[in-house]
Backbone as JSON, one array per atom type, in Angstrom:
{
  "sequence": "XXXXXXXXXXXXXXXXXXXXXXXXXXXXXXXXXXXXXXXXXXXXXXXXXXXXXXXXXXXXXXXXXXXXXXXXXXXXXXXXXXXXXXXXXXXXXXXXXXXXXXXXXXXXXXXXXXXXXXXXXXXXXXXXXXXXXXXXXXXXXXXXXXXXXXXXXXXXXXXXXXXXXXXXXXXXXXXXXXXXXXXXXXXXXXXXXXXXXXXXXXXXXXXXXXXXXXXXXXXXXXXXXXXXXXXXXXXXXXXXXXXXXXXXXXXXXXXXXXXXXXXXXXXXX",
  "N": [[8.8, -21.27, 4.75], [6.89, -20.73, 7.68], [3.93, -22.27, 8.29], [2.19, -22.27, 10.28], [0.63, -20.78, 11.89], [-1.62, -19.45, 10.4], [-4.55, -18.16, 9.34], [-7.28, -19.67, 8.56], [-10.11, -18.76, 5.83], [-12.59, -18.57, 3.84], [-11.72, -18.82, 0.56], [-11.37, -15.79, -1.45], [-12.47, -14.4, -4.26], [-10.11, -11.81, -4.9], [-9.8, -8.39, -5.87], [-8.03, -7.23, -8.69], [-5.21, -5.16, -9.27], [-4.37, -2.81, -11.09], [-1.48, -0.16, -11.49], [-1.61, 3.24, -11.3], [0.26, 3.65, -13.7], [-0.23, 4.75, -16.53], [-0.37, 7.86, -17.71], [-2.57, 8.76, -18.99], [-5.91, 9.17, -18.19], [-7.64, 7.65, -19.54], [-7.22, 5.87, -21.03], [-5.47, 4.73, -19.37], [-7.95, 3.08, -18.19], [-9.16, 2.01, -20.22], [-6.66, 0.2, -20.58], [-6.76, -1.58, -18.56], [-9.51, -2.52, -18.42], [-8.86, -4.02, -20.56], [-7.01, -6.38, -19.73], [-8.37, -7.36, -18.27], [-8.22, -6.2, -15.02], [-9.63, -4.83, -12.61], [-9.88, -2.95, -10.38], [-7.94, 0.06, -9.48], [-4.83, 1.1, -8.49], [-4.5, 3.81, -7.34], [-1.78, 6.13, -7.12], [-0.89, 8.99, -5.23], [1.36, 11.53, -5.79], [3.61, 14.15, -4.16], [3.29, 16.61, -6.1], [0.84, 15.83, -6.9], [-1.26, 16.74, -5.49], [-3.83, 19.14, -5.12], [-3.69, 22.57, -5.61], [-4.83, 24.49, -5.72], [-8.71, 25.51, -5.88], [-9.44, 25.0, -8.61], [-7.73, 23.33, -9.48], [-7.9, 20.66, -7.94], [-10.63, 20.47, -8.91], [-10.3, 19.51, -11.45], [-8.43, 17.65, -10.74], [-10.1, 15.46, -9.64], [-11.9, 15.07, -11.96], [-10.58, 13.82, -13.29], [-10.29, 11.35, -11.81], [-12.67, 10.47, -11.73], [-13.01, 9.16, -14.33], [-12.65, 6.78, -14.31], [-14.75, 5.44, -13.48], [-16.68, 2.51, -13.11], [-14.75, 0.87, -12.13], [-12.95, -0.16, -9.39], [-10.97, 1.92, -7.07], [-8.19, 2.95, -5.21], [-6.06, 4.74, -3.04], [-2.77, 5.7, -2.61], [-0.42, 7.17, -1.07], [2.76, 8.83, -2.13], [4.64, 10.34, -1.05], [7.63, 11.14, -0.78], [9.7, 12.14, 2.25], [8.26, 12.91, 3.65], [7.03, 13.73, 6.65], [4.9, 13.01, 9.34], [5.86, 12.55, 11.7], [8.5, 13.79, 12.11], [11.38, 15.71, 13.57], [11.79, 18.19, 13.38], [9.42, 20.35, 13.68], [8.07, 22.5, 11.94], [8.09, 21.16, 9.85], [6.6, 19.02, 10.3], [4.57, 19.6, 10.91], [3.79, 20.37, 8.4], [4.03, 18.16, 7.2], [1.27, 16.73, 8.24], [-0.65, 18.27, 7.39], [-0.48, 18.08, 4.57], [-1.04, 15.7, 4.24], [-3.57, 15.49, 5.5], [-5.23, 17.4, 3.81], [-4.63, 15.44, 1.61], [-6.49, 13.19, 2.5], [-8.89, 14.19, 2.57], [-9.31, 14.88, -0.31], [-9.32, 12.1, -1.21], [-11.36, 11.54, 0.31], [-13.36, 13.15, -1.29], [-13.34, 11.77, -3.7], [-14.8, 10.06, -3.13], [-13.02, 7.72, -2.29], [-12.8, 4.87, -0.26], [-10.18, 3.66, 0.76], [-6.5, 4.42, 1.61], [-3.32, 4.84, 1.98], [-0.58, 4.97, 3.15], [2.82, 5.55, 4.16], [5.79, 5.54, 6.32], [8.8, 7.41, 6.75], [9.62, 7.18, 4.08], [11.75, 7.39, 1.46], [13.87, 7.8, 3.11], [17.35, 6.69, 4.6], [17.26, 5.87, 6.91], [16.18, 5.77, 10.19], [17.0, 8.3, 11.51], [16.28, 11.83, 12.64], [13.63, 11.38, 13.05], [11.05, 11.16, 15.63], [10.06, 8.8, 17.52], [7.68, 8.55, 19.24], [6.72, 11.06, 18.72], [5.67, 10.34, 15.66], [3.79, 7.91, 16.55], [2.09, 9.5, 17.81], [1.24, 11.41, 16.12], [0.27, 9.91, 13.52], [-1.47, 8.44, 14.56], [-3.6, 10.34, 14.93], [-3.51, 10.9, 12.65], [-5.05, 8.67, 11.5], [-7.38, 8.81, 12.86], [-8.21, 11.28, 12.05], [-8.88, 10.65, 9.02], [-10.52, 8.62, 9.4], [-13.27, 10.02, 10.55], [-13.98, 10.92, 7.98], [-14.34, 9.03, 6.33], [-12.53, 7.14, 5.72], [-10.43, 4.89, 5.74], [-7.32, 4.71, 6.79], [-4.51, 3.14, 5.86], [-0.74, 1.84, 6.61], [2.11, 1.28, 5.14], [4.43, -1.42, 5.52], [8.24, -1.17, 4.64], [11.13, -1.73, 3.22], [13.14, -0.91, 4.61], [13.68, 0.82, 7.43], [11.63, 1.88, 10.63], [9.15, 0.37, 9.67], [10.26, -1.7, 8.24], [10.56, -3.81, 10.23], [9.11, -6.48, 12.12], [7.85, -6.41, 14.41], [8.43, -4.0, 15.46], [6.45, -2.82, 12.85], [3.77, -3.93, 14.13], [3.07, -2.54, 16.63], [3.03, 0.09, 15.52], [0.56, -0.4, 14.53], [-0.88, -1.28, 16.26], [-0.83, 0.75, 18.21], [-1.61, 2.7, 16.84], [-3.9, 2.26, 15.3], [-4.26, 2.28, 12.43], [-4.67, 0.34, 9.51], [-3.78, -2.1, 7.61], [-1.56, -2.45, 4.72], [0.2, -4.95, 2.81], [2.84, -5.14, 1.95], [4.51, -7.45, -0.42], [6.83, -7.68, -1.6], [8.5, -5.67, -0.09], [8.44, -7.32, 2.29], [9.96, -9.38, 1.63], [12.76, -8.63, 1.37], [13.41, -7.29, 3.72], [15.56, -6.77, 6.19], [14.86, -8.13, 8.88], [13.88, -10.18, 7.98], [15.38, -11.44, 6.01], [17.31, -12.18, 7.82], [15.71, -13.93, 8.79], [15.47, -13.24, 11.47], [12.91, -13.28, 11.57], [9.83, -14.44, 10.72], [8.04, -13.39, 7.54], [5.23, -13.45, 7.89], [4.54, -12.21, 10.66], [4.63, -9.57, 10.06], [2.15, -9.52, 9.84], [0.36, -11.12, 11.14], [-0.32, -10.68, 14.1], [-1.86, -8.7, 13.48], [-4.21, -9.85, 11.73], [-7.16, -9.06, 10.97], [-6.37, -6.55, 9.85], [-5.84, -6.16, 7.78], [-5.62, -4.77, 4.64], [-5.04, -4.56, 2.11], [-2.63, -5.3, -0.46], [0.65, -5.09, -1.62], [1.86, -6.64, -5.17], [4.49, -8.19, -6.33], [7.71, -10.11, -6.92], [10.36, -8.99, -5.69], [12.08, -6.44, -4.34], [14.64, -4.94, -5.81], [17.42, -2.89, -5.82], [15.5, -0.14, -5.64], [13.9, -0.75, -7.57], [11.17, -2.81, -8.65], [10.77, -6.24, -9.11], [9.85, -8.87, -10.88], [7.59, -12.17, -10.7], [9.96, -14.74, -11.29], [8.53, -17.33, -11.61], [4.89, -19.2, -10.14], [6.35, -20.03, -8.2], [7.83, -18.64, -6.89], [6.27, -16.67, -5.53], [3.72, -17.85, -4.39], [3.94, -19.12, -1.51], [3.27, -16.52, -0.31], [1.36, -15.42, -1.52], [-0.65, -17.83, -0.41], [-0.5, -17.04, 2.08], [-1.92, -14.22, 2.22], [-4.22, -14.81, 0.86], [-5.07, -16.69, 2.71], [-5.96, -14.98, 4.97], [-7.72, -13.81, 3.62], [-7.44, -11.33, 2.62], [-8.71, -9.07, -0.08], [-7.95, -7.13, -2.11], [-5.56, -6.77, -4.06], [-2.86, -5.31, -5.7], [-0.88, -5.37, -8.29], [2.07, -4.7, -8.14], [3.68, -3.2, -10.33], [4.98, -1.2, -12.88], [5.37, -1.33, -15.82], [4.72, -2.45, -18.62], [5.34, -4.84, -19.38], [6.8, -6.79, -17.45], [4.96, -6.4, -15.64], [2.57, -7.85, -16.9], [4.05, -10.0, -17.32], [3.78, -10.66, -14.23], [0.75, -10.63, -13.59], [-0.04, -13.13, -15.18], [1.17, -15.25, -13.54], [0.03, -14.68, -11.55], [-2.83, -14.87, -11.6], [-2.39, -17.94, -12.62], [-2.19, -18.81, -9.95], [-4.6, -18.18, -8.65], [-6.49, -19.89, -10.58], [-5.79, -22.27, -9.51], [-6.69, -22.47, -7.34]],
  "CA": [[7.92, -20.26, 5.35], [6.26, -21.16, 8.53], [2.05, -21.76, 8.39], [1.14, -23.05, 11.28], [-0.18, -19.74, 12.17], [-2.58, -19.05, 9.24], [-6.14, -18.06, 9.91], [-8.3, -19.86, 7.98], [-10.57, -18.06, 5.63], [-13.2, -18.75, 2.61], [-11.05, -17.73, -0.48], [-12.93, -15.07, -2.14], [-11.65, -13.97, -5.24], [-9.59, -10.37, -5.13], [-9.74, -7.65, -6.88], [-7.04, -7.41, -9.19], [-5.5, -3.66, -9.63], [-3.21, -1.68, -11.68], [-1.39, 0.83, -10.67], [-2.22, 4.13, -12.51], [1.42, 4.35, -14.52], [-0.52, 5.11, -17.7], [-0.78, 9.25, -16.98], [-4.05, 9.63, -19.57], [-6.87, 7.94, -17.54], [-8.7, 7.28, -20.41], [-6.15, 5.1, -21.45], [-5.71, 3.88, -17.93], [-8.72, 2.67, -17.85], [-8.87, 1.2, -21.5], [-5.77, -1.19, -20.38], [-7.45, -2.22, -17.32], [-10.6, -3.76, -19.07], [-8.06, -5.34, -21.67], [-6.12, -7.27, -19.72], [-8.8, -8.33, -16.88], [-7.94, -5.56, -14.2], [-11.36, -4.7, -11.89], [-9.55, -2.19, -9.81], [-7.01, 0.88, -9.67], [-4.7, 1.51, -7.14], [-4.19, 5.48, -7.56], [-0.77, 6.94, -6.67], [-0.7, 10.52, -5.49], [2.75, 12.07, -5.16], [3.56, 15.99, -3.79], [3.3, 17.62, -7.25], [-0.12, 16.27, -7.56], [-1.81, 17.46, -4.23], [-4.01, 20.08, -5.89], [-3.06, 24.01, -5.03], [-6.27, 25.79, -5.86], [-9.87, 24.54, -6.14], [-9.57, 24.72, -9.79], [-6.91, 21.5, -9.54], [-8.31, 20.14, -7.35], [-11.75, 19.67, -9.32], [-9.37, 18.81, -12.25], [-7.78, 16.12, -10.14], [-11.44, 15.07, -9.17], [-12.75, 14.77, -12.67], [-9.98, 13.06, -13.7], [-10.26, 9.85, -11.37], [-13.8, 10.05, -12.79], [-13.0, 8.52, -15.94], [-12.32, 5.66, -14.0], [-15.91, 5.06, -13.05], [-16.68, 1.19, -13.06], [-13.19, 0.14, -11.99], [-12.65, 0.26, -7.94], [-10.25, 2.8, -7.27], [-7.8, 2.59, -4.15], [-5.32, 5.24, -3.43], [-1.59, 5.38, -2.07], [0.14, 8.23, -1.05], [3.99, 8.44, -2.21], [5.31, 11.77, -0.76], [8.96, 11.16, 0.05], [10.32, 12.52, 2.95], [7.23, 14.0, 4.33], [7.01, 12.52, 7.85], [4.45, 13.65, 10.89], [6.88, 12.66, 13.14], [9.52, 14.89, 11.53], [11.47, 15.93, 14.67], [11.32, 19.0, 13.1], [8.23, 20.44, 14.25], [7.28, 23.02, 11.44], [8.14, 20.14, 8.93], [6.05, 17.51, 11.06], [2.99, 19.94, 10.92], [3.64, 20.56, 6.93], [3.24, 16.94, 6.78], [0.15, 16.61, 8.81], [-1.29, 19.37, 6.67], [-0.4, 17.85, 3.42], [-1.86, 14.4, 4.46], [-5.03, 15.79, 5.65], [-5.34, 17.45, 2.4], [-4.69, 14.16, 0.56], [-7.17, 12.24, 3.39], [-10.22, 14.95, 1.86], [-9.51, 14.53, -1.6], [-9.98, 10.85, -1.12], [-12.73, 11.39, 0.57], [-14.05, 13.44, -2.18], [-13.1, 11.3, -4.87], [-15.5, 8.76, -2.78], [-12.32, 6.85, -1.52], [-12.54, 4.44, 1.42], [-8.92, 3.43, 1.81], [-5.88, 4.8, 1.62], [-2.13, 3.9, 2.13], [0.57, 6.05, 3.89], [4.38, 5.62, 4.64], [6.52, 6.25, 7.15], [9.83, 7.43, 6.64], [9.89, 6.68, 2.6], [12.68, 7.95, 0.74], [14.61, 8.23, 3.96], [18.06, 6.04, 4.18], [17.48, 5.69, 8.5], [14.94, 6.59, 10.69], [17.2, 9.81, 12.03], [15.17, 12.92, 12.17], [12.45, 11.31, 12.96], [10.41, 10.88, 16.55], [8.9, 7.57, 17.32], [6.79, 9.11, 20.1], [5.61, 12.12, 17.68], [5.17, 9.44, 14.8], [2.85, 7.24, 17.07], [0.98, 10.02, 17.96], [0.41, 11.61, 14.58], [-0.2, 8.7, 13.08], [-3.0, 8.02, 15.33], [-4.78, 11.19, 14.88], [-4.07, 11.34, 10.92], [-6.36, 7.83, 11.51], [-8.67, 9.88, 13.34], [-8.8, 12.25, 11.02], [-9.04, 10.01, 7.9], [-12.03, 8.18, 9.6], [-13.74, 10.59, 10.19], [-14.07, 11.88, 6.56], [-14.76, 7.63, 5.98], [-11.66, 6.51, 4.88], [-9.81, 3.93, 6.31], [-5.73, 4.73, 6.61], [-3.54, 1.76, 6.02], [0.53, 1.9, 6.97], [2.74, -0.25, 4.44], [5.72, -2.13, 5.46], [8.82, -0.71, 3.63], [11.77, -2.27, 2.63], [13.93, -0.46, 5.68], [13.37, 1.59, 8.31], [10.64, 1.15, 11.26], [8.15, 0.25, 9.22], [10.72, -3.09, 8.21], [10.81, -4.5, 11.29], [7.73, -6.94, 12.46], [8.01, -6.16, 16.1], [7.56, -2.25, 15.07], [5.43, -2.53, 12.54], [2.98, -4.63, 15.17], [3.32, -1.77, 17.62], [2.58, 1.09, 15.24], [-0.43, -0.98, 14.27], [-1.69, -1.43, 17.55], [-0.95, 2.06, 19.12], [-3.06, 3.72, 15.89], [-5.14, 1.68, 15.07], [-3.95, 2.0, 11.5], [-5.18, -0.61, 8.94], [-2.44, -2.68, 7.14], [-0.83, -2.97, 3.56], [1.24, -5.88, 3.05], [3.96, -5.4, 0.38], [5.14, -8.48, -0.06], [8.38, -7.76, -1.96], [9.54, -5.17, 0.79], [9.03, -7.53, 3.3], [10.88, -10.24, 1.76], [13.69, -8.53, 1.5], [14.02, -6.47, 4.57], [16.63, -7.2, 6.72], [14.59, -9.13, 9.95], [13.3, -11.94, 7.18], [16.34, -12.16, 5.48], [18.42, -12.48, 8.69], [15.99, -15.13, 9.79], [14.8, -12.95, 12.78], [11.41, -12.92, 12.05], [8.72, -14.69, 9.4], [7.41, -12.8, 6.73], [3.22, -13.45, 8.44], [5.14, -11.99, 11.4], [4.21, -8.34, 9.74], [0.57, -9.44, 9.31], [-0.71, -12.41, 12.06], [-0.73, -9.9, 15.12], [-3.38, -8.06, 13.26], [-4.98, -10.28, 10.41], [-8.08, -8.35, 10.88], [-6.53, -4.94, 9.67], [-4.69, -6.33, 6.25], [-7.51, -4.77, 3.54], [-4.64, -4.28, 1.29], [-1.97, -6.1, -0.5], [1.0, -5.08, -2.96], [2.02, -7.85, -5.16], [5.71, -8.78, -7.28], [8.62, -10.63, -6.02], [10.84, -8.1, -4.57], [12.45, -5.02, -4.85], [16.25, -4.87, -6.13], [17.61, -1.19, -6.03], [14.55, 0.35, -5.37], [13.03, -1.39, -8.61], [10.25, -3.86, -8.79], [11.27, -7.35, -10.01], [8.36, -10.0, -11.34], [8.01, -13.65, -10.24], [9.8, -15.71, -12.52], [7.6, -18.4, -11.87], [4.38, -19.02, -9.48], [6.64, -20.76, -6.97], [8.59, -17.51, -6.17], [5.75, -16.14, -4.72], [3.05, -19.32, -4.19], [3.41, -18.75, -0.05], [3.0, -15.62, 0.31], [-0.19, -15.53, -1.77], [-1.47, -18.54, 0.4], [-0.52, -16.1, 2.75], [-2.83, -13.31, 1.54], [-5.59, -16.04, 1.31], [-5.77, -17.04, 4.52], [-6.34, -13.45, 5.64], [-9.31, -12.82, 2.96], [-7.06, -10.0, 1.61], [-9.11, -8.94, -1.71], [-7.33, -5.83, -2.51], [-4.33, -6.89, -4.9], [-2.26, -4.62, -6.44], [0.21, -5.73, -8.91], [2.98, -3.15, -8.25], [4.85, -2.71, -11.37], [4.71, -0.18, -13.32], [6.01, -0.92, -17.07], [4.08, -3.18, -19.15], [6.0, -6.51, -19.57], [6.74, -7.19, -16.19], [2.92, -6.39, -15.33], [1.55, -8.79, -17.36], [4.31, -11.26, -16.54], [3.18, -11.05, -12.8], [-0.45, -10.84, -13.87], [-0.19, -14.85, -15.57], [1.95, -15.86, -12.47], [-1.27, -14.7, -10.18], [-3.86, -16.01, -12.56], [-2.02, -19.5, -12.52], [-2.41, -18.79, -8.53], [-5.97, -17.8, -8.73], [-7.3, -20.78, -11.18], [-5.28, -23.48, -8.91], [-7.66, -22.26, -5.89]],
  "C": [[6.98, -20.91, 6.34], [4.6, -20.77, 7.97], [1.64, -22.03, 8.95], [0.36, -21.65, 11.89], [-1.37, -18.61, 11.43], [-4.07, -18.99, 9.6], [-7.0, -18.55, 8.58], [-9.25, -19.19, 7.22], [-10.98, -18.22, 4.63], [-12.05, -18.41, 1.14], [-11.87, -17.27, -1.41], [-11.73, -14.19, -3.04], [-11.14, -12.18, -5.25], [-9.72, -10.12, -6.15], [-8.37, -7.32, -7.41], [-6.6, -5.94, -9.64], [-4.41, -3.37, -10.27], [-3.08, -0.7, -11.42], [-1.53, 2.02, -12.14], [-0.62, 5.24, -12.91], [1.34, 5.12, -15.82], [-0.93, 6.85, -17.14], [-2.18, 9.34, -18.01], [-4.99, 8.71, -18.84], [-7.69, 7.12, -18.2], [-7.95, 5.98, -21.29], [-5.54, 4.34, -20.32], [-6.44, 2.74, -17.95], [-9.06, 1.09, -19.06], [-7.88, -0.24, -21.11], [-6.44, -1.99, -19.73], [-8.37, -3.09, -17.48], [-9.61, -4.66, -19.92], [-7.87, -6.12, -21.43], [-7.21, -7.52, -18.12], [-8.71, -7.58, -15.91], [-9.34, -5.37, -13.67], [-10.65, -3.57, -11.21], [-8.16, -1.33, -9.98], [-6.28, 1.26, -8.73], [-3.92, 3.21, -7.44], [-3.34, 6.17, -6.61], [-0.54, 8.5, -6.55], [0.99, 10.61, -4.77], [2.56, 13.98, -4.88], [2.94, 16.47, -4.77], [1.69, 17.2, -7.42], [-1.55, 16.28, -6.49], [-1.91, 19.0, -4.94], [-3.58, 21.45, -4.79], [-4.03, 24.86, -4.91], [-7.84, 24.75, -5.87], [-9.83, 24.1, -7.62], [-8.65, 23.46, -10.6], [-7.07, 20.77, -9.12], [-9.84, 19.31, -7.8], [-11.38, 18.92, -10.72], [-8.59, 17.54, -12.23], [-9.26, 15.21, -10.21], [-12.09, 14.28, -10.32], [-11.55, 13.59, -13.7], [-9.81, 11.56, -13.54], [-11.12, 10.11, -11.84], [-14.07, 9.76, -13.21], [-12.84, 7.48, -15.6], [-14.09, 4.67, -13.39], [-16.32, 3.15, -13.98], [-15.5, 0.23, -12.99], [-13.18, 0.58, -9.78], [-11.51, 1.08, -7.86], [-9.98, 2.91, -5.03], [-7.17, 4.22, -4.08], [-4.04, 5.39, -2.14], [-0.61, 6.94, -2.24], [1.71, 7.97, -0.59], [4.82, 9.77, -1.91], [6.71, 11.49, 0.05], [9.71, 12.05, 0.94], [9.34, 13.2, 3.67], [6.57, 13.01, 5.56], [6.12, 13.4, 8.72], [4.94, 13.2, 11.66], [8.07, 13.37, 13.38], [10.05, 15.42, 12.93], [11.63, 17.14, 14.35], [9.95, 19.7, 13.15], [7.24, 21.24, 13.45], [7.18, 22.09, 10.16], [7.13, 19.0, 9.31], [4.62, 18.14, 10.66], [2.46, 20.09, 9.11], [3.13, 19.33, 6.33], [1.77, 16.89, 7.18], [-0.82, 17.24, 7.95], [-1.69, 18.49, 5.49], [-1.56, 16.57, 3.81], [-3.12, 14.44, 4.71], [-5.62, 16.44, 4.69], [-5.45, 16.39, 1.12], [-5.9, 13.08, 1.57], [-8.68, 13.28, 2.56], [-10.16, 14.8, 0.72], [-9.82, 13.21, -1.89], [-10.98, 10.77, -1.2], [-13.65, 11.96, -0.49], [-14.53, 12.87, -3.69], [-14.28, 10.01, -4.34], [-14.9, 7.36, -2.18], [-12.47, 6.1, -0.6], [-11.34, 3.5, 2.02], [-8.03, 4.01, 1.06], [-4.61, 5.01, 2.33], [-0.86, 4.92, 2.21], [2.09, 5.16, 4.0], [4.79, 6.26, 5.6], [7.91, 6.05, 6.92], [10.32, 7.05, 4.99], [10.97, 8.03, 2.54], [14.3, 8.24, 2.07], [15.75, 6.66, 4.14], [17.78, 5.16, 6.07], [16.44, 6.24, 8.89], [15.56, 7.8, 11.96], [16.44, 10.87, 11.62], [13.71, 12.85, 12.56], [12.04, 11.28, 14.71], [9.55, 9.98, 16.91], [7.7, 8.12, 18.25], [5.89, 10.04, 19.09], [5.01, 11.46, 16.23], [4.15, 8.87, 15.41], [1.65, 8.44, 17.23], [0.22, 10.72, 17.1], [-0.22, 10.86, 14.06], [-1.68, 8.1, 13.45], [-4.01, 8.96, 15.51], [-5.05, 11.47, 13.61], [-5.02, 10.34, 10.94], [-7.66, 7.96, 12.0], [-9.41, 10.55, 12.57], [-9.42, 11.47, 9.96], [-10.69, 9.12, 8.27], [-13.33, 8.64, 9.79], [-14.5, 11.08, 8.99], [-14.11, 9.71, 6.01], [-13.85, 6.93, 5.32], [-10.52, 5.72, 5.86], [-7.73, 3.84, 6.07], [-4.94, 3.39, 6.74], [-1.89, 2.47, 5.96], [1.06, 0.77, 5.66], [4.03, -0.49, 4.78], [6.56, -1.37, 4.17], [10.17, -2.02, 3.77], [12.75, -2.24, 4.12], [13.3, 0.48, 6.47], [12.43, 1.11, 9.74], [9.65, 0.0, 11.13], [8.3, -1.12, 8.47], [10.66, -4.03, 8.88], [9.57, -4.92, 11.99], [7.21, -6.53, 13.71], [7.97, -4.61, 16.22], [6.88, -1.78, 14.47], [3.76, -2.81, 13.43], [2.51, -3.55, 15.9], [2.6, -0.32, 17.0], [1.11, 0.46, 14.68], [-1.87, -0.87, 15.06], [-2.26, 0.24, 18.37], [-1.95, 2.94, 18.21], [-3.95, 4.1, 15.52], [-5.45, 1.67, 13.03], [-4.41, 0.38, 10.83], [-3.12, -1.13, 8.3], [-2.18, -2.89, 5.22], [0.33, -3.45, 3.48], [1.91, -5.52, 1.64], [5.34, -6.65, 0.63], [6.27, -8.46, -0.43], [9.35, -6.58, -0.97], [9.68, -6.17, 1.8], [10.18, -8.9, 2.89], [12.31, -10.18, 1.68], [13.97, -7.28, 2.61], [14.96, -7.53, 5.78], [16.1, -8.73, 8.14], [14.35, -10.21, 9.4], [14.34, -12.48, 6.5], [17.4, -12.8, 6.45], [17.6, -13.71, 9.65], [15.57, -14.72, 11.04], [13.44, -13.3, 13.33], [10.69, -13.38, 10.42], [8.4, -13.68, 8.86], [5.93, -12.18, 7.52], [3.88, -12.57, 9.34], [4.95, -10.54, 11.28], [2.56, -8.6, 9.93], [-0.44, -9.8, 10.36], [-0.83, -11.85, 13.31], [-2.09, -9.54, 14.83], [-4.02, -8.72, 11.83], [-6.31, -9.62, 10.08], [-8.1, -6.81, 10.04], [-5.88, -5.13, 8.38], [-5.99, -6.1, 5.28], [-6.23, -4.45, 2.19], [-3.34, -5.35, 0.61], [-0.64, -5.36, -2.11], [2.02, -6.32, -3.65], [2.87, -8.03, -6.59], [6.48, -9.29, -6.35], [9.63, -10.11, -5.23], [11.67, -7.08, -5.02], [14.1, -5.18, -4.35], [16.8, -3.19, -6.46], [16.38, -0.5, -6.26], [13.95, -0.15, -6.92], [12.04, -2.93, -8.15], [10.17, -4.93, -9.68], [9.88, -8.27, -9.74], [9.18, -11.0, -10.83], [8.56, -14.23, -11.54], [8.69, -16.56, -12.83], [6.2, -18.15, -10.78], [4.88, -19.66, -8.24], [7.41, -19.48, -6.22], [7.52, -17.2, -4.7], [4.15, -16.78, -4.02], [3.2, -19.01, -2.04], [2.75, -17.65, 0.66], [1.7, -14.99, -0.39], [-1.24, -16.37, -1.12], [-1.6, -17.77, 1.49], [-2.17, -15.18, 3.43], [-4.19, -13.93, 1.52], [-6.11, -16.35, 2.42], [-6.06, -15.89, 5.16], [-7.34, -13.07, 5.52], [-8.53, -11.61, 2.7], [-7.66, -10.24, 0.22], [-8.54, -7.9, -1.92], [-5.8, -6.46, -3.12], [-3.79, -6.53, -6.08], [-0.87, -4.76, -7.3], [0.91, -4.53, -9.24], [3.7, -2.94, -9.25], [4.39, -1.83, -12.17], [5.16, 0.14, -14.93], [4.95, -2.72, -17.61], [4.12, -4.87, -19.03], [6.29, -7.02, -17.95], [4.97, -7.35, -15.46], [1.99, -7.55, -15.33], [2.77, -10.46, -16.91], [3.2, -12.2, -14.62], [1.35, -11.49, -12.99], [-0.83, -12.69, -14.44], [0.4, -15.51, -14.37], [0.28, -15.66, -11.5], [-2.69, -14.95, -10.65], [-3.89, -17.56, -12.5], [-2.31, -19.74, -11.0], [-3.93, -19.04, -8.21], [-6.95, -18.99, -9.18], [-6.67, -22.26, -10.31], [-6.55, -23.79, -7.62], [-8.66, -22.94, -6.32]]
}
């Protein structure tokens, strides 16, 4: 892994987050102190984009319970694109997202972590022109209302490729979440086109986020065996000053595997 292009940077200890697989929060939250966690990174999908006010203050009081834990959140709505070349589908997105950009904000949020093109096999259907320009007014919007939109690298699609993620970065003004196990296995790093940093070192300034296992095998989330798997791309993450690290897995044992792998990382520093 190339480092000659690493920015220098105090290392200041991240916050360490779980993602919120446990559905009772109260029990969420419970794990979270157990095992050392300081922060939450809070997954909304379609179904739980409230419908009325009365789910909406239900959603509300629910992160609540999370009070003395930082609380992130990541929006996983598959197939819901504002660039949709579909145009009443593009605005349904826009809608939805600005709906999930206020509940943030209400919940007291100040970042929050979008996709482009998830669940999708290609980026047919879509409009890079009407993507760029959505994109750059849902960050409008979202700042507004004080919340800071981050883009995450996926596995495939635009949003794989360093030389387009760079671009939608730039043109948005979008913040950045690095997932390090899509990018190590998307196609430009495996073929050797293009470094890993190569997603990040255009804009090191805009990376406030980070998700963190070794890489994703059939859309599953595989742990480091060891701390050498993933040992660069946490020096990585370091040199940036990324504190936001979200150990993406989502089933216990793997969790806590990764969790001693980035501990052994953490106490080496």
């Amino acid at each position: 892994m190339r480092t000659g292009g690493f920015i220098s940077n105090p290392m200041v200890s991240p916050v360490i987050a779980i993602c919120n697989f446990i559905s009772d929060t109260v029990t969420l939250k419970k794990t979270a102190i157990e095992y050392g966690f300081s922060g939450v990174d809070w997954t909304l999908k379609l179904g739980d984009i409230p419908g009325n006010q009365f789910e909406e203050s239900r959603l509300l009081s629910d992160i609540s319970r999370l009070d003395g834990l930082d609380v992130r959140y990541h929006c996983a709505f598959n197939g819901v694109d504002v660039g949709d070349e579909d145009e009443r589908k593009a605005d349904e997105a826009r809608e939805v997202y600005e709906k999930a950009c206020r509940i943030v904000s209400k919940a007291d949020g100040r970042f929050m972590t979008v996709h482009l093109g998830l669940g999708r096999k290609s980026p047919v259907g879509l409009s890079w022109e009407h993507t760029v320009s959505a994109l750059a007014d849902l960050v409008s919007y979202a700042k507004s209302l004080g919340v800071n939109l981050c883009l995450e690298n996926l596995a495939s699609g635009w949003s794989s490729r360093p030389q387009l993620f760079e671009k939608l970065i730039r043109k948005t003004g979008a913040g950045i979440t690095l997932d390090i196990g899509h990018a190590r296995v998307c196609r430009s790093v495996q073929c050797m086109q293009f470094d890993l940093e190569d997603f990040v070192l255009p804009h090191p300034e805009r990376v406030f986020n980070a998700h963190i296992y070794h890489e994703e095998i059939d859309d599953r989330h595989v742990p480091p065996g060891s701390l050498d798997d993933i040992r660069g791309r946490l020096d990585l993450l370091s040199s940036l000053g990324c504190t936001w690290w979200v150990l993406e897995l989502r089933e216990m044992a793997p969790l806590l595997e990764t969790l001693v792998v980035v501990r052994q990382y953490l106490e080496s520093q």
